[in-house]
ZAMARNU-579221 format. One line per field, with one value per atom (N, C-alpha, C): residue in three letters; atom name; x negated, y, z; chain. Coordinates in steps of 0.05 Angstrom, whole numbers. Atoms other than C-alpha are relative to their C-alpha. Example, Ala and Ser with C-alpha at 12.3 -4.5 7.8 and 13.67 -1.06 7.14 Angstrom:
<rs>
resn = [Ala, Ala, Ala, Ser, Ser, Ser]
name = [N, CA, C, N, CA, C]
x = [-18, -246, -18, 16, -273, 15]
y = [-24, -90, 24, -24, -21, 22]
z = [0, 156, 0, -1, 143, 14]
chain = [A, A, A, A, A, A]
</rs>
This chain:
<rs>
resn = [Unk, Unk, Unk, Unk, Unk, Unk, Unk, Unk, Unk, Unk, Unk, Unk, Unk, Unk, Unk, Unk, Unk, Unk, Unk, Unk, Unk, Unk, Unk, Unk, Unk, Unk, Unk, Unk, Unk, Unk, Unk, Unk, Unk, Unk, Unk, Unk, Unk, Unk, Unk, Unk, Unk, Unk, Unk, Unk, Unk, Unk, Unk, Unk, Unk, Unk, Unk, Unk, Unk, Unk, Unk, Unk, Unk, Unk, Unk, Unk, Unk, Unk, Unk, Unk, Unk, Unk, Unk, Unk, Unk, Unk, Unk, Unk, Unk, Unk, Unk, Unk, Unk, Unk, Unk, Unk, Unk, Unk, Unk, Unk, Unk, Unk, Unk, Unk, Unk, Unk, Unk, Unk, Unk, Unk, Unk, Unk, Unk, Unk, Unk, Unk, Unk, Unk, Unk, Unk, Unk, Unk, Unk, Unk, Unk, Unk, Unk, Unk, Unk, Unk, Unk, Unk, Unk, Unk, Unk, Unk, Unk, Unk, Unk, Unk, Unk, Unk, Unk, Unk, Unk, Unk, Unk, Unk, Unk, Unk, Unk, Unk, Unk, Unk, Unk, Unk, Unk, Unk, Unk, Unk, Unk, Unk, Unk, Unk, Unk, Unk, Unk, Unk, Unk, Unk, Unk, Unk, Unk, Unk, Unk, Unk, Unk, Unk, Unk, Unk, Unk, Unk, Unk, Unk, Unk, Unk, Unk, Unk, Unk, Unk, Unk, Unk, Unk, Unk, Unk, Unk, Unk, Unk, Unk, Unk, Unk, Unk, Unk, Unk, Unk, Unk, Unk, Unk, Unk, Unk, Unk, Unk, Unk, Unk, Unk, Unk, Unk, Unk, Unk, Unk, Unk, Unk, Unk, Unk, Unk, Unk, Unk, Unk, Unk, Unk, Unk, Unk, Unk, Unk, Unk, Unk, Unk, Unk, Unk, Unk, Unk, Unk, Unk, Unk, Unk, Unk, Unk, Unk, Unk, Unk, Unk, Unk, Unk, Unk, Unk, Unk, Unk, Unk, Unk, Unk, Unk, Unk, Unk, Unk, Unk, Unk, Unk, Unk, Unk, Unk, Unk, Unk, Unk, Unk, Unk, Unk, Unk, Unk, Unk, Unk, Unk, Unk, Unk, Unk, Unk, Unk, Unk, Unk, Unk, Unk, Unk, Unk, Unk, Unk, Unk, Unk, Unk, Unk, Unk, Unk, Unk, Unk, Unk, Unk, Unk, Unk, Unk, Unk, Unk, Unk, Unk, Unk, Unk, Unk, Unk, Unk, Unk, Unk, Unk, Unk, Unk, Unk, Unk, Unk, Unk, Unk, Unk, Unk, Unk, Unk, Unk, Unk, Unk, Unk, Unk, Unk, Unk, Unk, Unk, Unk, Unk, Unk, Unk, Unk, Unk, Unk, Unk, Unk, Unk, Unk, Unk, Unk, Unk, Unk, Unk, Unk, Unk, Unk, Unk, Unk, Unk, Unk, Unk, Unk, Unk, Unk, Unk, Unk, Unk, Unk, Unk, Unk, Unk, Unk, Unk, Unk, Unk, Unk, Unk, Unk, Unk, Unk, Unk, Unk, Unk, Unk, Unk, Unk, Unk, Unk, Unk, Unk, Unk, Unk, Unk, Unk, Unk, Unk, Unk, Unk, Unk, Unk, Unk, Unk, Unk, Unk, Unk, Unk, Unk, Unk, Unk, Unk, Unk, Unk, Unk, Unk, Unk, Unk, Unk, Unk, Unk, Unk, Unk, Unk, Unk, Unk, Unk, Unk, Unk, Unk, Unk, Unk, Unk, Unk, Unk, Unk, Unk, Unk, Unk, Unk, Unk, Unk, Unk, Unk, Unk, Unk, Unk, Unk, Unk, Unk, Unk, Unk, Unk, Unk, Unk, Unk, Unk, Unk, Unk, Unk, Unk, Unk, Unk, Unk, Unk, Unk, Unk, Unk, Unk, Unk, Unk, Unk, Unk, Unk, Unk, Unk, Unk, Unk, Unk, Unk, Unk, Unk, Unk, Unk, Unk, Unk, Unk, Unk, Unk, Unk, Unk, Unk, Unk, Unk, Unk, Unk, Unk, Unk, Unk, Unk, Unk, Unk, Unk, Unk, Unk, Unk, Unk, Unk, Unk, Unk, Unk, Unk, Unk, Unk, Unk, Unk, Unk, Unk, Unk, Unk, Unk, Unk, Unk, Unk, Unk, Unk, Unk, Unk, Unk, Unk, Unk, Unk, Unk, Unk, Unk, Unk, Unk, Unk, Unk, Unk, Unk, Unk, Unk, Unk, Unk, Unk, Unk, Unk, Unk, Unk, Unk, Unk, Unk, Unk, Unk, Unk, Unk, Unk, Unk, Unk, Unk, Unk, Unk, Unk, Unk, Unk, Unk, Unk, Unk, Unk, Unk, Unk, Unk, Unk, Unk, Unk, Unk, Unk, Unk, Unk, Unk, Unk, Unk, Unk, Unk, Unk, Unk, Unk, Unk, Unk, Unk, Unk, Unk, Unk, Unk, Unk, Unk, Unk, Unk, Unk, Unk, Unk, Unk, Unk, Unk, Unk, Unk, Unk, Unk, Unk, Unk, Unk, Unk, Unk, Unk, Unk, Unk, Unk, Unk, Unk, Unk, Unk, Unk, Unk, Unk, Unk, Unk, Unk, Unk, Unk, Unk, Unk, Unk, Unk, Unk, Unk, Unk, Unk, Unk, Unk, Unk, Unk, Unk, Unk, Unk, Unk, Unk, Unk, Unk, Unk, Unk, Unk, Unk, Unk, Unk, Unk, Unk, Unk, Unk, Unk, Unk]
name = [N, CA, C, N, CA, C, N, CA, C, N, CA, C, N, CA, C, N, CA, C, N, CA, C, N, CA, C, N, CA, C, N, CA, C, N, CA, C, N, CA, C, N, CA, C, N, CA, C, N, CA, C, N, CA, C, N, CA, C, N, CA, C, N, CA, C, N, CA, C, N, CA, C, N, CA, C, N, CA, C, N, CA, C, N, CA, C, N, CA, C, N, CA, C, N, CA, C, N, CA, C, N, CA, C, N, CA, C, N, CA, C, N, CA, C, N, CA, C, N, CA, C, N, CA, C, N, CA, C, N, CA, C, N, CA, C, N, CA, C, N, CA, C, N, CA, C, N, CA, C, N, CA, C, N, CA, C, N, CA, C, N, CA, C, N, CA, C, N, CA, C, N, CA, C, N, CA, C, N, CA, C, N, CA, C, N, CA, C, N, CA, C, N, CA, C, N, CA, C, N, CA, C, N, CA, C, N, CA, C, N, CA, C, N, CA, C, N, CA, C, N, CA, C, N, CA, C, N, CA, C, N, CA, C, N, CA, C, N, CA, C, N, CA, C, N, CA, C, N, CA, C, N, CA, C, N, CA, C, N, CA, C, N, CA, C, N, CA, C, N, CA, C, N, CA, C, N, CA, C, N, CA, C, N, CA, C, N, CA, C, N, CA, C, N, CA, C, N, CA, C, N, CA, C, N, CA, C, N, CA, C, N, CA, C, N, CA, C, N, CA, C, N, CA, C, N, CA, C, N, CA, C, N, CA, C, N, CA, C, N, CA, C, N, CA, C, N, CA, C, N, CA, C, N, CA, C, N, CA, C, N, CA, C, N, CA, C, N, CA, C, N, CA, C, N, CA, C, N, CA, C, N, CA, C, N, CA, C, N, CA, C, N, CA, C, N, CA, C, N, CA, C, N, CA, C, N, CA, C, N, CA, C, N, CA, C, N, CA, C, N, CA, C, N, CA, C, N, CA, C, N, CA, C, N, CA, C, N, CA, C, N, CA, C, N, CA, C, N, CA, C, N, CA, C, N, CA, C, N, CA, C, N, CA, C, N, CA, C, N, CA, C, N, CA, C, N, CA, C, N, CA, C, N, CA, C, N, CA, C, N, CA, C, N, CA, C, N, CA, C, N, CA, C, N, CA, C, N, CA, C, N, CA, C, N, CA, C, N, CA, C, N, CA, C, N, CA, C, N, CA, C, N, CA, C, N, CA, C, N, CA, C, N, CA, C, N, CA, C, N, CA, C, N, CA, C, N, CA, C, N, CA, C, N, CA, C, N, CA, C, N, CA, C, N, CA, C, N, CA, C, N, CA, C, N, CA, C, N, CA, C, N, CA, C, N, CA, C, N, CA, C, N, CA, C, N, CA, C, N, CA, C, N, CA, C, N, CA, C, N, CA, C, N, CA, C, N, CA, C, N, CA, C, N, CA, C, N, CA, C, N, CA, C, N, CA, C, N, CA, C, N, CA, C, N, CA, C, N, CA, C, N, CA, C, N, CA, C, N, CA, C, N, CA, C, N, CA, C, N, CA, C, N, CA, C, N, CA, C, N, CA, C, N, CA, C, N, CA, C, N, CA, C, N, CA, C, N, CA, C, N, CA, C, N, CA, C, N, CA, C, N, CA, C, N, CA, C, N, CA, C, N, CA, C, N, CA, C, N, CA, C, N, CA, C, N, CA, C, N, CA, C]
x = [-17, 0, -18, 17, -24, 2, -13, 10, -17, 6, -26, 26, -22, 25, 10, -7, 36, 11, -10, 56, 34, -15, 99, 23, -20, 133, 15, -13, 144, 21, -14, 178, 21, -15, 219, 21, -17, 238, 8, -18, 272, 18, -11, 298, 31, -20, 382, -14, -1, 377, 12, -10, 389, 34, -16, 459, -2, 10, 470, -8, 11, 465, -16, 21, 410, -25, 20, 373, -2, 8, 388, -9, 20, 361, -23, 24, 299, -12, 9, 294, -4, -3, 311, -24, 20, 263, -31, 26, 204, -6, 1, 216, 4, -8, 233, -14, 16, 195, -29, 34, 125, -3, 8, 125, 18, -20, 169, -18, 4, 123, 10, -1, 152, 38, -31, 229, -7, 0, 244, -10, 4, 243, 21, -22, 282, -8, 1, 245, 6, -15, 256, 20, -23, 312, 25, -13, 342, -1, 10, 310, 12, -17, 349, 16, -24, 408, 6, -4, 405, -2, 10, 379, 39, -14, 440, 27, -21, 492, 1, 11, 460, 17, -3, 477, 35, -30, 546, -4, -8, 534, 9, -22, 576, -7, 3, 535, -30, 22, 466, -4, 20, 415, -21, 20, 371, -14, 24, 306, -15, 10, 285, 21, -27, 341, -14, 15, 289, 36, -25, 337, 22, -26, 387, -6, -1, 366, -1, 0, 348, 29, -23, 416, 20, -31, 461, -6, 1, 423, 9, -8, 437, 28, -16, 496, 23, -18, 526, 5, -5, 526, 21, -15, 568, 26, -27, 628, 20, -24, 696, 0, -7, 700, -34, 37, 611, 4, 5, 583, -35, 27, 514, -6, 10, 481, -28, 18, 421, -13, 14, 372, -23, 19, 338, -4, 10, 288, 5, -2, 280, 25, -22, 343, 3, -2, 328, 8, -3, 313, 36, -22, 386, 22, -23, 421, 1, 0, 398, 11, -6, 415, 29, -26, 478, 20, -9, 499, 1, -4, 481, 16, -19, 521, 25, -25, 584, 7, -8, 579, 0, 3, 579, 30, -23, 641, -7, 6, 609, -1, 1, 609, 5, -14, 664, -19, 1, 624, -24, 24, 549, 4, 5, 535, -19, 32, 483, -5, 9, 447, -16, 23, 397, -11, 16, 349, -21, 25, 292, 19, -12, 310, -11, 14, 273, 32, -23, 335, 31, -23, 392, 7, 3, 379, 19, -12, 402, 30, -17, 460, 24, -11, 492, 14, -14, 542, -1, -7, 530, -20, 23, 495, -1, 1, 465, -11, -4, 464, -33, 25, 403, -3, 17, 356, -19, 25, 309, -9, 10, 246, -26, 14, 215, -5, 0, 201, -35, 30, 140, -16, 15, 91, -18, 7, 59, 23, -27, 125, 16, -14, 141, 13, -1, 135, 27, -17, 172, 35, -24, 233, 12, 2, 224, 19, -16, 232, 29, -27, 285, 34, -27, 333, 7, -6, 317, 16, -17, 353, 26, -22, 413, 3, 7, 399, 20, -15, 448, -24, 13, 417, -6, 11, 386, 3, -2, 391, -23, 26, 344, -5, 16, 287, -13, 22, 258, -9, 8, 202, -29, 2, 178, -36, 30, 97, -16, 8, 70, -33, 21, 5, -10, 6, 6, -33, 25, -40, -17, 30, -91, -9, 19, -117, -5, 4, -100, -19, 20, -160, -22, 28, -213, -9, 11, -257, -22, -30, -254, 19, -26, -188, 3, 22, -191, 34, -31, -123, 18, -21, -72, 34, -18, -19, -14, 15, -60, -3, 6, -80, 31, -27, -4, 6, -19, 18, -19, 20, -44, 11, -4, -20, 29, -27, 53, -6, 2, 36, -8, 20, -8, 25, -16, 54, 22, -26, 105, -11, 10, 55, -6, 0, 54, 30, -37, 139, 4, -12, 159, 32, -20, 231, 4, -9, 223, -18, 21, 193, 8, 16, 169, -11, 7, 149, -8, 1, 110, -6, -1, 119, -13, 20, 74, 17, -20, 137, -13, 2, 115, -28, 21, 75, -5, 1, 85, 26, -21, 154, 0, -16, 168, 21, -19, 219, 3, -5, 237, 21, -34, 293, -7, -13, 316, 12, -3, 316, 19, -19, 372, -16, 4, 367, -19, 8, 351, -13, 15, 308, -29]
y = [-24, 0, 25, -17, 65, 18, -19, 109, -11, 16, 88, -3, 14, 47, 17, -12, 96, 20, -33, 157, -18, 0, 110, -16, 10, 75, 33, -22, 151, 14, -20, 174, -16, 15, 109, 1, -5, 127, 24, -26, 195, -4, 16, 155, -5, 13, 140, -31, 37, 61, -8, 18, 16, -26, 28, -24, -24, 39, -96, -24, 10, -122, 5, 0, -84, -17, 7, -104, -36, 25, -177, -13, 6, -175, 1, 0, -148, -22, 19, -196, -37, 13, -250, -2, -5, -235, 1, 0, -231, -29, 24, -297, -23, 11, -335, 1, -12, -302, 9, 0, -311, 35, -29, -234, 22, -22, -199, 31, -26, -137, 12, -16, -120, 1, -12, -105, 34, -43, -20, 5, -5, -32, 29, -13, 19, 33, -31, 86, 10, -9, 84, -14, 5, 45, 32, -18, 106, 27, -27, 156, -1, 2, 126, 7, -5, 121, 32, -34, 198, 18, -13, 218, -7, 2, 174, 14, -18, 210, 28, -18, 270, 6, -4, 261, -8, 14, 215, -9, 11, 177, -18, 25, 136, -18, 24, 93, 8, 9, 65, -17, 25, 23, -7, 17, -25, -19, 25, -62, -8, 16, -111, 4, 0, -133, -4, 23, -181, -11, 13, -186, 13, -9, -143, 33, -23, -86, 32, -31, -19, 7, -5, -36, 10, -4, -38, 32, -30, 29, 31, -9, 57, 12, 7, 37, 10, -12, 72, 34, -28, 141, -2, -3, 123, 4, -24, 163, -28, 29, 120, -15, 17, 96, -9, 11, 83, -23, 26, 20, -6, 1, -4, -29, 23, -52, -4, -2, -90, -24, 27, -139, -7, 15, -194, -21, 35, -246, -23, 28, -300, -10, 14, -341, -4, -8, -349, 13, -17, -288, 20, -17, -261, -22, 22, -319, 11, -11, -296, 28, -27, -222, 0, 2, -245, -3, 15, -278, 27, -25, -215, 22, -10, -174, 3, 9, -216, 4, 2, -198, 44, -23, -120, 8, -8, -73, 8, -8, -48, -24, 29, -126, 15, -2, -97, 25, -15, -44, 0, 16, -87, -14, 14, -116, -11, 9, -171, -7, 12, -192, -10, 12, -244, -6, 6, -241, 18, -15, -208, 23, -30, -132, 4, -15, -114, -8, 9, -155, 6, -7, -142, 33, -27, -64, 8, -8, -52, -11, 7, -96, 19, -20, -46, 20, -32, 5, 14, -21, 58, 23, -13, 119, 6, 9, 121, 36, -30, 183, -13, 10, 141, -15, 39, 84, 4, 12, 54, -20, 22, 18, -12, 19, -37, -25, 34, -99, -6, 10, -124, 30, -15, -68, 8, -9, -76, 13, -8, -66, 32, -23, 0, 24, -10, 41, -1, 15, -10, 6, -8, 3, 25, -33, 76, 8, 9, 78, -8, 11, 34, 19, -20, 79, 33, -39, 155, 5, -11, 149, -3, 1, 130, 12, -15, 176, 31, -28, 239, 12, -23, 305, -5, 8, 313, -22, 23, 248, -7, 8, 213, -21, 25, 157, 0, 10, 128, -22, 21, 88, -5, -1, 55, -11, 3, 34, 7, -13, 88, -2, 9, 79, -18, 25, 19, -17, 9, -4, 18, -29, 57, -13, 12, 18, 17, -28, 79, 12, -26, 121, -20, 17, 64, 16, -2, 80, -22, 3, 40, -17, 8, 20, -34, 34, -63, -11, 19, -112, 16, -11, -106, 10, -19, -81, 30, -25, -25, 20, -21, -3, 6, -14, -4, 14, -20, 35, 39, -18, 84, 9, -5, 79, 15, -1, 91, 29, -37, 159, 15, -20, 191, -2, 12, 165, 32, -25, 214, 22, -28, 269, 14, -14, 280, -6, -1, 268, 30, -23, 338, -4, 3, 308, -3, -1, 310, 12, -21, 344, -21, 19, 298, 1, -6, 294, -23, 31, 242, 2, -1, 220, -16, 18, 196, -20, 15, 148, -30, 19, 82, -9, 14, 49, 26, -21, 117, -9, 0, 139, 15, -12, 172, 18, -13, 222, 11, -7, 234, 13, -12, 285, 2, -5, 285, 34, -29, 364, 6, -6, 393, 14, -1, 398, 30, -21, 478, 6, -3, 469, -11]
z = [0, 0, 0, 4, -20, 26, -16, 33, 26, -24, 103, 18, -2, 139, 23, -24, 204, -18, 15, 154, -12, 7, 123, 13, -34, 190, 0, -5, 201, -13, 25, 138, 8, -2, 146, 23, -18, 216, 12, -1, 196, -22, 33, 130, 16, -15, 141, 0, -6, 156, -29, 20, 107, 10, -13, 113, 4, -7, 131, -20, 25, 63, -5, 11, 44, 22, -12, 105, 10, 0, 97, -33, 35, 14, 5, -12, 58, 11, -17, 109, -23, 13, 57, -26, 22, 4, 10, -11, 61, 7, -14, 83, -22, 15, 18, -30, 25, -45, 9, 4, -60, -9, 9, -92, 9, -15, -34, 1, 3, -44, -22, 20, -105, 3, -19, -67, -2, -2, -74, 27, -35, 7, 9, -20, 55, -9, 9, 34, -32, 34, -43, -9, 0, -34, 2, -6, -1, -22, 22, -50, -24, 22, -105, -5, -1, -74, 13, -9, -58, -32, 18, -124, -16, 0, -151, 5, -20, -103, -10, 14, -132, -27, 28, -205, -4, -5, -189, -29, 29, -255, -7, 0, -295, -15, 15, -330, 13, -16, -298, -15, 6, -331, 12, -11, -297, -6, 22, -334, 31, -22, -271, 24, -11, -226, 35, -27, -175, 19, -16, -112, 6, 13, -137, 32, -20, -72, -12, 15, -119, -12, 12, -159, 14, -16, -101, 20, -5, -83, -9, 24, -141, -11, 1, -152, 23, -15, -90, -10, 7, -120, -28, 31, -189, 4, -1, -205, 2, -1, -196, -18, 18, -257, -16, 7, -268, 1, -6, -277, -3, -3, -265, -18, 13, -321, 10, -14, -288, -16, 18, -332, 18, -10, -301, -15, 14, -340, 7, -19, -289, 13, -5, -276, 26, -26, -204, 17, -18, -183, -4, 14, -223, 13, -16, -187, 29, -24, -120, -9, 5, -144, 3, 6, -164, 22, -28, -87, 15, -13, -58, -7, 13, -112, 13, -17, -83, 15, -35, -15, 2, 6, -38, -8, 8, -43, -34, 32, -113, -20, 22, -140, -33, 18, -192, -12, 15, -212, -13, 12, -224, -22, 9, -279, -13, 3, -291, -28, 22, -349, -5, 1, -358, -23, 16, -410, -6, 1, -439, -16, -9, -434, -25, 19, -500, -19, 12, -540, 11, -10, -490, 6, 4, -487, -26, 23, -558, -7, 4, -550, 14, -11, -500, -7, 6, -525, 21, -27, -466, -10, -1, -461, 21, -31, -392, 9, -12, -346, 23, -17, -303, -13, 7, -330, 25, -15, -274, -8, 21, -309, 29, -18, -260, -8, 18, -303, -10, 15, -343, 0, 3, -337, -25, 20, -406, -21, 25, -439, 10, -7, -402, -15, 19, -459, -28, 16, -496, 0, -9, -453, 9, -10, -444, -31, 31, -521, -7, 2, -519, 11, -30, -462, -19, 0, -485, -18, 6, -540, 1, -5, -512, 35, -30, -450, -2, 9, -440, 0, -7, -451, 37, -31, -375, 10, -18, -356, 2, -20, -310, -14, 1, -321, 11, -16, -267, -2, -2, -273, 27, -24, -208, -12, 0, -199, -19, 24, -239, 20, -12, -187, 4, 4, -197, 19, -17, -132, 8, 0, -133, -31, 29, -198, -25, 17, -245, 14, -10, -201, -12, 1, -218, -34, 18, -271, -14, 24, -324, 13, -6, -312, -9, 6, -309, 3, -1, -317, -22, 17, -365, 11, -16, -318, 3, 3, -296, -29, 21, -366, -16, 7, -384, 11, -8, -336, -7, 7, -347, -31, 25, -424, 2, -6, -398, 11, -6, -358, -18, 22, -417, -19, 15, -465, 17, -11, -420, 12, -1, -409, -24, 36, -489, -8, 15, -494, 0, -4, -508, -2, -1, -504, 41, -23, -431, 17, -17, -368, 23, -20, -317, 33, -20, -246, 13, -17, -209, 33, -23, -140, 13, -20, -86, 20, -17, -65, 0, -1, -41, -23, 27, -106, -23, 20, -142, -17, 29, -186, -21, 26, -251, 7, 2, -240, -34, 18, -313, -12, -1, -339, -38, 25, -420, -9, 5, -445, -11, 10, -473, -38, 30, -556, -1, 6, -546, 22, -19, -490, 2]
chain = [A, A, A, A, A, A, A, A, A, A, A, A, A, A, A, A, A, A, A, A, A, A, A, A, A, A, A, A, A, A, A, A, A, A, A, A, A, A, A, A, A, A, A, A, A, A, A, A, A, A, A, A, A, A, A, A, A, A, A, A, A, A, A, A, A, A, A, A, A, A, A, A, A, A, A, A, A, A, A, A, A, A, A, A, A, A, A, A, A, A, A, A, A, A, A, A, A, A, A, A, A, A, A, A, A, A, A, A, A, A, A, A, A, A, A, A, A, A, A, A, A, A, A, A, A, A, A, A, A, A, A, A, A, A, A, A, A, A, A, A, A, A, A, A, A, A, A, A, A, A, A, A, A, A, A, A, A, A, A, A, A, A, A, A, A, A, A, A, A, A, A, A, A, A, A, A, A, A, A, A, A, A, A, A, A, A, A, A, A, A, A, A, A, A, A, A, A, A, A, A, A, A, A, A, A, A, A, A, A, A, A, A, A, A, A, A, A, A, A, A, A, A, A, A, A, A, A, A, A, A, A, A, A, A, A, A, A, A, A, A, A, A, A, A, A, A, A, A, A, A, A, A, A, A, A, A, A, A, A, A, A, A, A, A, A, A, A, A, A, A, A, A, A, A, A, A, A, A, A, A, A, A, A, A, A, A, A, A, A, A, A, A, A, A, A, A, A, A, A, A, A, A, A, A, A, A, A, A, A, A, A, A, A, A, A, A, A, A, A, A, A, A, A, A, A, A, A, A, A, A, A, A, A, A, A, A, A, A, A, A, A, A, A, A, A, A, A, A, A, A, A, A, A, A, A, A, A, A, A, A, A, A, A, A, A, A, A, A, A, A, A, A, A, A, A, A, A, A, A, A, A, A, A, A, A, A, A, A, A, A, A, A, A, A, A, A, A, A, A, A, A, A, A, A, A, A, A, A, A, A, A, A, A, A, A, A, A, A, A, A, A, A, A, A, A, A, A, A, A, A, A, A, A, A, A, A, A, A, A, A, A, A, A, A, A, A, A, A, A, A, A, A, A, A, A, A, A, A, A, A, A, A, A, A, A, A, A, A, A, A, A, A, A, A, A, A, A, A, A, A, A, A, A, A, A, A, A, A, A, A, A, A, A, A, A, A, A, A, A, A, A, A, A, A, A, A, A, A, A, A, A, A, A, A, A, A, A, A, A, A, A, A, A, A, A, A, A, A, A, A, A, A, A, A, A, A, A, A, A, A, A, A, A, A, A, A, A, A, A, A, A, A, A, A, A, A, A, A, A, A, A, A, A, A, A, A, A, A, A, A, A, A, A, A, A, A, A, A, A, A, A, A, A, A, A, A, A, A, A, A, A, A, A, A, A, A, A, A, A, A, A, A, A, A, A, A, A, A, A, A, A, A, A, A, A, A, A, A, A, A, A, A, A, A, A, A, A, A, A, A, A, A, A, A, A, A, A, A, A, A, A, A, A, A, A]
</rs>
């Protein structure tokens, strides 16, 4: 973790709480999954679902579902009639997503989709008022591409482990995660279709906003 862990105990314990669902996707995903570090967790869980709350949008796209905890963050801010589309590869992890889904008053307003996000993207009639991009790391770009142009004017794209470890500071930059995401920041610091802001949240986010045509 980049943040040292006392700063980020502290942020956490001025953070609202996480409800009982979210904090049994936590507890469940620490105790059960080999790659429980890669969960939103309780502080960008919350940051979502505020940003969310924020915008009140009515259509949400989600490229990486894991154990379904960012969606149902997400997913609490969408207008009455929103719906949250959420793509997960692995069959597993979109089965467990799915159980926890169930036990959510927003069930009716999730929806999952299992396959590879590069093909199920385009199938989608929506245009989304939020995309959150958390999936394969070399393909970030891929799916960035894929979203903006079905992105309102101002609408948001967040994409989560833009720090990807500290590994973006190394010089030269070593793993093919790393140099995607490295390729992925330089990629949205030359979009002049959007104005950008990155955050020192957790793993590092993307705050990304879509400009208006005469802007």
């Amino acid at each position: 973790m980049l943040i040292p862990n006392h700063i980020q105990t502290y942020a956490e314990q001025y953070t609202t709480p996480a409800d009982e669902l979210l904090y049994a996707i936590e507890q469940y995903t620490h105790q059960h999954h080999a790659q429980a570090e890669m969960l939103s967790g309780h502080l960008q869980g919350q940051f979502l679902r505020m940003i969310s709350c924020m915008i009140q949008p009515k259509r949400i796209l989600e490229i990486g579902t894991f154990m379904g905890y960012s969606a149902l963050c997400l997913a609490t801010g969408l207008a009455p009639n929103g719906y949250l589309h959420t793509i997960e590869l692995r069959e597993n992890d979109a089965a467990t997503a799915q159980e926890f889904f169930n036990q959510s008053p927003l069930k009716e307003k999730i929806i999952l989709h299992v396959g590879d996000a590069q093909k199920i993207i385009p199938t989608l009639n929506e245009q989304w008022d939020i995309v959150f991009i958390d999936a394969d790391k070399v393909k970030y770009i891929n799916y960035y591409e894929l979203a903006i142009p079905r992105l309102f004017e101002k609408g948001f794209i967040i994409a989560d482990n833009v720090l990807f470890h500290g590994e973006v500071f190394k010089t030269p930059i070593k793993g093919k995660n790393a140099i995607a995401i490295q390729a992925f920041n330089e990629h949205i610091a030359k979009d002049e279709r959007v104005h950008a802001v990155m955050l020192t949240v957790r793993d590092g986010l993307m705050l990304i906003r879509k400009k208006q045509l005469d802007n």
